[in-house]
PABA-345531 format. One record per residue (C-alpha): x, y, z; residue in three letters. Coordinates in steps of 0.5 Angstrom, whole numbers, plus 500, padded with zeros to 3 digits. Each point is the difference from the previous one (the first is absolute). Layout:
<nodes>
XYZALA/...
</nodes>
This chain:
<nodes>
084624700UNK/502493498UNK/494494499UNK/500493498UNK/501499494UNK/491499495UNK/499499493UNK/497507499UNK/507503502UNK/504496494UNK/500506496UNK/506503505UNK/505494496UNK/498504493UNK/506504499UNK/507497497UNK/504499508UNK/506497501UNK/499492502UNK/503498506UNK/502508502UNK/500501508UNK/498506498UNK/498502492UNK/497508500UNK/496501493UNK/504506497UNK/496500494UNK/507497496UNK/500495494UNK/506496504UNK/494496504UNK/500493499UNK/493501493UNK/494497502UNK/501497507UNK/494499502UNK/502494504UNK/496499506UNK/501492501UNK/501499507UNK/501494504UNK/498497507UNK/507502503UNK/498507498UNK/497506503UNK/497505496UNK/497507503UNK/499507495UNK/498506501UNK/493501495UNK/502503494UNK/507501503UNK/505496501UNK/502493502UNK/504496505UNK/502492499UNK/503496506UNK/503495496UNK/501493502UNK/499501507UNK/503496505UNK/497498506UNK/505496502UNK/507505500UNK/495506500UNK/502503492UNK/497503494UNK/503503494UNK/497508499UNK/497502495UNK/496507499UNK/497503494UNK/498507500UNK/495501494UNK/498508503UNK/506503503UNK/498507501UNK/492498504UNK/504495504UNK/506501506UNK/505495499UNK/504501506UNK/493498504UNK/498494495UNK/507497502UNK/500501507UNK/492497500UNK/503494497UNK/505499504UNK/495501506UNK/496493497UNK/507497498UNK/503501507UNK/493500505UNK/495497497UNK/503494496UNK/505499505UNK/507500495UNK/507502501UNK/503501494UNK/497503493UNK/505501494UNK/499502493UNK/503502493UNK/501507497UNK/503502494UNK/507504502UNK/498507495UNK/494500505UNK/503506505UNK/493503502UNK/498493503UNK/507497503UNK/499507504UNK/493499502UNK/502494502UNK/506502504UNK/497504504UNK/494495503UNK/507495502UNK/501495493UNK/507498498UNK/503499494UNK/503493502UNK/503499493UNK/499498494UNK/498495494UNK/504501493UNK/497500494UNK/493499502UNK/495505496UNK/500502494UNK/498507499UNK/500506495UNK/504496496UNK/505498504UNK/502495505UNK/501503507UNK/501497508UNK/494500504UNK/501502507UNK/498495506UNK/497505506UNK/497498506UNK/497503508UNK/499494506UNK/496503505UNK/504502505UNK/504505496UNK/493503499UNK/498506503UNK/
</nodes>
């Protein structure tokens, strides 16, 4: 399911998803972030889509400690499984590039994807106050993550 990332697949980032996100489901809302269509990327970050999709980003890999920070975003929810798209993530984080530890951020209303996340191991760690403004309103951002051998 999953492939590196081409220019012909830029079309994936067009949808209005939540940066920074472990895992941001498009719900056809108006709370997304308006017209996010940030696709800068730097040399420590990994970038794979499923075409016309979704999204992974493995941000800021280091090699050196072996962590990223997670980010998912899933354009079209109903043509795709999310459960299997997190489990194939984590194959490539976990066995390909060899990391310990990944991490990301959610949104604390976000109860469809912190239960998505639970079941395949993630653990909320804690959380950041006042991190995010949303729907006119400050709010916490939960920090949540899974090491690879809490997995599977």
């Amino acid at each position: 399911m999953l492939m590196g990332y081409r220019k012909n697949h830029s079309s994936v980032f067009n949808w209005n998803w939540v940066p920074e996100e472990i895992l941001s489901i498009n719900k056809n809302n108006t709370l997304y972030y308006p017209d996010n269509k940030s696709t800068e990327f730097n040399s420590r970050d990994t970038v794979l889509v499923v075409p016309e999709k979704a999204f992974v980003v493995l941000r800021e890999v280091d090699y050196i400690n072996r962590n990223a920070k997670l980010q998912i975003s899933v354009k079209k929810p109903k043509d795709i499984d999310i459960n299997k798209l997190i489990q194939e993530t984590l194959v490539f984080a976990f066995y390909k590039i060899k990391l310990n530890r990944i991490y990301g951020y959610l949104i604390p209303n976000s109860k469809e994807e912190k239960e998505m996340l639970e079941r395949v191991g993630f653990q909320m760690e804690g959380f950041i106050p006042n991190e995010i403004y949303w729907d006119k309103n400050t709010l916490n951002r939960e920090v949540w993550s899974i090491l690879s051998d809490e997995w599977r």
